[in-house]
MIMAR-904559 format. One line per field, with one value per atom (N, C-alpha, C): residue number from 0; chain; atom name; x, y, z. Coordinates in steps of 0.001 Angstrom, whole numbers, plus 500000, padded with zeros to 6 digits. Each point is the difference from the previous one (the first is absolute). Example, Ala and Ser with C-alpha at 12.3 -4.5 7.8 and 13.67 -1.06 7.14 Angstrom:
// MIMAR-904559
seq <- c(0 0 0 1 1 1)
mol <- c(A A A A A A)
atom <- c(N CA C N CA C)
c1 <- c(513190 499110 500900 499650 500820 499230)
c2 <- c(494310 501190 501200 501050 501190 501090)
c3 <- c(507800 500000 500000 499280 500060 500730)
This chain:
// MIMAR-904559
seq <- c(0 0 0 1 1 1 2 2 2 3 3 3 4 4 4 5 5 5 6 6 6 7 7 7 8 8 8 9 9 9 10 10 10 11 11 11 12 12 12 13 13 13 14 14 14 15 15 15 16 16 16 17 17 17 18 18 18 19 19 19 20 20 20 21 21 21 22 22 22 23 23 23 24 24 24 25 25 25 26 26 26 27 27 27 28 28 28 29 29 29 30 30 30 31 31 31 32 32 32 33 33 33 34 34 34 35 35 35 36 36 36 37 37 37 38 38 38 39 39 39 40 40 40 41 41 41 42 42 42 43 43 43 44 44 44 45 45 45 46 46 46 47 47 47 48 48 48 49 49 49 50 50 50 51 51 51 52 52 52 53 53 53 54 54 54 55 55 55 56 56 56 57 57 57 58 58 58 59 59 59 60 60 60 61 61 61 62 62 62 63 63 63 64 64 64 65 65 65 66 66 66 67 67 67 68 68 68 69 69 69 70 70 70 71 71 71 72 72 72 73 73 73 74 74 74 75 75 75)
mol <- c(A A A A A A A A A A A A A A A A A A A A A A A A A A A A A A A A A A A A A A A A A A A A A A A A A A A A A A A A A A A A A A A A A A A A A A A A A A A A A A A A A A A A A A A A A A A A A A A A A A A A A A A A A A A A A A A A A A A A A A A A A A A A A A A A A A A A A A A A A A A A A A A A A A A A A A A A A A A A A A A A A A A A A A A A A A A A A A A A A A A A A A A A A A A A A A A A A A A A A A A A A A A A A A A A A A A A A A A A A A A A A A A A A A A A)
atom <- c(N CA C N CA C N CA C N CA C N CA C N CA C N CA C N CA C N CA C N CA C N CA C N CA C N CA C N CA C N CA C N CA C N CA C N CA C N CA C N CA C N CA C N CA C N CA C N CA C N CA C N CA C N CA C N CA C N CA C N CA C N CA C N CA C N CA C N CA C N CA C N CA C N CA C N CA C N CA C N CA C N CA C N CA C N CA C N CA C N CA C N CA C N CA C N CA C N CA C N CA C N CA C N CA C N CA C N CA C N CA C N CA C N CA C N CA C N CA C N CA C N CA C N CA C N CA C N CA C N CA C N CA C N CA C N CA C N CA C N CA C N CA C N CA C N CA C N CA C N CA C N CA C)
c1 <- c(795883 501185 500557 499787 500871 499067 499014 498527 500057 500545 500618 501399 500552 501729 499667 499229 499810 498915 499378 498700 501036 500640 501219 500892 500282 501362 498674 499007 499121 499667 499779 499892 500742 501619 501069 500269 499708 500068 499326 498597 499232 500451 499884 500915 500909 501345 501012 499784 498903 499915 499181 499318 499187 501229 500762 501252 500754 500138 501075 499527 498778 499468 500476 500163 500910 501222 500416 501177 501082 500883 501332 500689 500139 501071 499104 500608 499503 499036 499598 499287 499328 500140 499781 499443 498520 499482 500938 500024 501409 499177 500309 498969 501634 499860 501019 499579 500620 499455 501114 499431 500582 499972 501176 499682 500725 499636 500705 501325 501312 501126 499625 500069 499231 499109 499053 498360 499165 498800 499210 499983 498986 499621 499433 500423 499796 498958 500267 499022 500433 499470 500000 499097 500852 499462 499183 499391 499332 500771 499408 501008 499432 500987 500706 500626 499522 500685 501445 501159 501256 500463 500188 501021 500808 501128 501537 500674 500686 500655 499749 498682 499407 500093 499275 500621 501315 500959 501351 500265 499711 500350 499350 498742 499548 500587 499961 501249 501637 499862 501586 500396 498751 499903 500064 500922 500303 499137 499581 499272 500696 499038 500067 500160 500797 499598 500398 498769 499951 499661 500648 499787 499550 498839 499463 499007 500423 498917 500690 499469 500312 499502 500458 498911 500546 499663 499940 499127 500278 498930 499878 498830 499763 499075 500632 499344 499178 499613 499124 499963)
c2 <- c(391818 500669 500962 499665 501077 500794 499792 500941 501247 499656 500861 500695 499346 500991 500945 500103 500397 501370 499148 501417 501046 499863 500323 501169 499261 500497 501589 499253 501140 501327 499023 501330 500902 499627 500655 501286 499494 500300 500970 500415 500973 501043 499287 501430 500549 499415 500657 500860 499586 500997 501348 499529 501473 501100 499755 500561 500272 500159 500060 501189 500563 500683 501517 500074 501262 500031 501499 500464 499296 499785 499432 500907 500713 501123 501176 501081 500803 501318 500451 501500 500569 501375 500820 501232 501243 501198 500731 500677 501372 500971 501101 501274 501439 499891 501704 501196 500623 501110 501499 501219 501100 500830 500365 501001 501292 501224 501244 499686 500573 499677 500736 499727 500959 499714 500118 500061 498185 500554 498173 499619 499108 499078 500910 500139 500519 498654 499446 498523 498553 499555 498572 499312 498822 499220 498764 499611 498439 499255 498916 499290 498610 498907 499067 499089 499048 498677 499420 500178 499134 498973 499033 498574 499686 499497 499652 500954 499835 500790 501286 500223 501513 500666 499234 500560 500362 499221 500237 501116 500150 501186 501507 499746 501319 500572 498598 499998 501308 499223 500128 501654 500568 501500 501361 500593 500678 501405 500814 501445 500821 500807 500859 501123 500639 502052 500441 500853 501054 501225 500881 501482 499697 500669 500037 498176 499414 498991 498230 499374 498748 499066 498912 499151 498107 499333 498880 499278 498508 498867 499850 499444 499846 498736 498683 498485 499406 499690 499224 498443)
c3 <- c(703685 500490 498947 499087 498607 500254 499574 500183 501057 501419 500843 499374 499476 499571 499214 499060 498661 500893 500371 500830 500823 501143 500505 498987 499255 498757 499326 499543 499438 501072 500890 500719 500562 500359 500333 498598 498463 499085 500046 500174 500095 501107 500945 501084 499483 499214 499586 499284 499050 498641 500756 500788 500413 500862 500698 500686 498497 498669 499235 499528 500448 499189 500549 501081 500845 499845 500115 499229 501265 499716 500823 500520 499564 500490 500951 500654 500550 499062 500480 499140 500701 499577 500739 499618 500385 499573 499724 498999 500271 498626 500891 499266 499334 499475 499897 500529 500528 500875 499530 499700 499965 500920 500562 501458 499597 500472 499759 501311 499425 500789 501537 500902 501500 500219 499069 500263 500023 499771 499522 498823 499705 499160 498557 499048 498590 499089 500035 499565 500102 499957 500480 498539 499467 499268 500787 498664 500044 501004 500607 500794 498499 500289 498999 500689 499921 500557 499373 500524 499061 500516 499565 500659 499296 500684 499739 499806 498305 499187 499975 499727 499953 501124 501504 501134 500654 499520 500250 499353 498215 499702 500414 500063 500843 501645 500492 501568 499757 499206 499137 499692 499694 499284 501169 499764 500881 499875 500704 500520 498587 499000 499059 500469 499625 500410 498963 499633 498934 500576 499599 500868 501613 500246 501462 499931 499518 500176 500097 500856 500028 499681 499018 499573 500661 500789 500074 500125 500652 499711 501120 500388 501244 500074 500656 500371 501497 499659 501250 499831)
Protein backbone atom coordinates (compact mmCIF):
# COMPACT_ATOMS: atom_id res chain seq x y z
CA UNK A 1 0.00 0.00 0.00
CA UNK A 2 2.80 2.71 0.68
CA UNK A 3 4.37 1.29 -2.37
CA UNK A 4 1.14 2.63 -4.20
CA UNK A 5 1.24 6.29 -2.28
CA UNK A 6 4.74 6.97 -2.94
CA UNK A 7 4.34 5.65 -6.85
CA UNK A 8 1.12 8.02 -7.03
CA UNK A 9 2.95 11.09 -5.16
CA UNK A 10 6.06 10.46 -7.80
CA UNK A 11 4.14 10.53 -10.40
CA UNK A 12 1.81 13.52 -9.79
CA UNK A 13 5.43 15.08 -9.13
CA UNK A 14 6.63 14.53 -12.59
CA UNK A 15 3.55 15.93 -14.34
CA UNK A 16 3.88 19.05 -12.30
CA UNK A 17 7.39 19.65 -13.04
CA UNK A 18 6.89 19.13 -16.80
CA UNK A 19 3.77 21.92 -16.84
CA UNK A 20 6.30 24.42 -14.74
CA UNK A 21 8.31 24.61 -17.49
CA UNK A 22 5.87 27.09 -19.62
CA UNK A 23 5.76 30.60 -19.19
CA UNK A 24 2.59 31.60 -16.89
CA UNK A 25 1.71 34.66 -18.04
CA UNK A 26 0.52 35.67 -21.53
CA UNK A 27 3.02 36.62 -24.63
CA UNK A 28 2.81 37.70 -27.46
CA UNK A 29 4.75 38.39 -31.45
CA UNK A 30 5.12 42.15 -31.78
CA UNK A 31 7.33 43.51 -34.66
CA UNK A 32 7.93 47.60 -34.98
CA UNK A 33 6.75 48.88 -38.05
CA UNK A 34 7.58 52.39 -39.91
CA UNK A 35 4.91 53.82 -42.15
CA UNK A 36 5.19 57.11 -44.24
CA UNK A 37 2.29 59.45 -42.62
CA UNK A 38 -0.63 58.78 -45.74
CA UNK A 39 1.16 56.31 -47.47
CA UNK A 40 2.46 52.38 -46.55
CA UNK A 41 4.79 50.40 -44.88
CA UNK A 42 8.60 52.00 -44.82
CA UNK A 43 10.00 48.78 -42.85
CA UNK A 44 9.07 46.40 -40.66
CA UNK A 45 11.38 44.80 -38.04
CA UNK A 46 12.21 41.29 -36.70
CA UNK A 47 9.19 39.95 -35.06
CA UNK A 48 10.24 38.97 -31.09
CA UNK A 49 8.39 37.21 -28.71
CA UNK A 50 7.59 39.36 -25.20
CA UNK A 51 5.75 38.14 -22.01
CA UNK A 52 4.44 39.92 -19.07
CA UNK A 53 6.31 42.99 -18.09
CA UNK A 54 7.93 43.51 -21.41
CA UNK A 55 4.60 43.01 -23.15
CA UNK A 56 2.73 45.40 -21.11
CA UNK A 57 5.43 47.84 -21.72
CA UNK A 58 5.56 47.57 -25.44
CA UNK A 59 1.37 47.52 -25.18
CA UNK A 60 1.94 50.58 -23.21
CA UNK A 61 4.07 52.65 -25.99
CA UNK A 62 2.29 54.93 -27.86
CA UNK A 63 2.64 55.68 -32.10
CA UNK A 64 6.12 57.90 -32.80
CA UNK A 65 6.00 60.72 -35.47
CA UNK A 66 8.93 62.16 -36.78
CA UNK A 67 8.47 64.39 -39.75
CA UNK A 68 6.39 62.41 -42.50
CA UNK A 69 6.89 59.03 -40.79
CA UNK A 70 5.28 56.75 -38.20
CA UNK A 71 6.88 54.40 -36.09
CA UNK A 72 4.90 51.75 -33.87
CA UNK A 73 4.64 48.23 -32.54
CA UNK A 74 2.64 45.98 -33.80
CA UNK A 75 1.43 42.35 -31.73
CA UNK A 76 -0.15 39.23 -32.58
Amino acid sequence: MKRKIVFIISFLLIVLSFNACEPLGTCKVCRQVTYEVGGGVISEGAETEYCDAALIAIEAKGDIFVNNTRISWECR
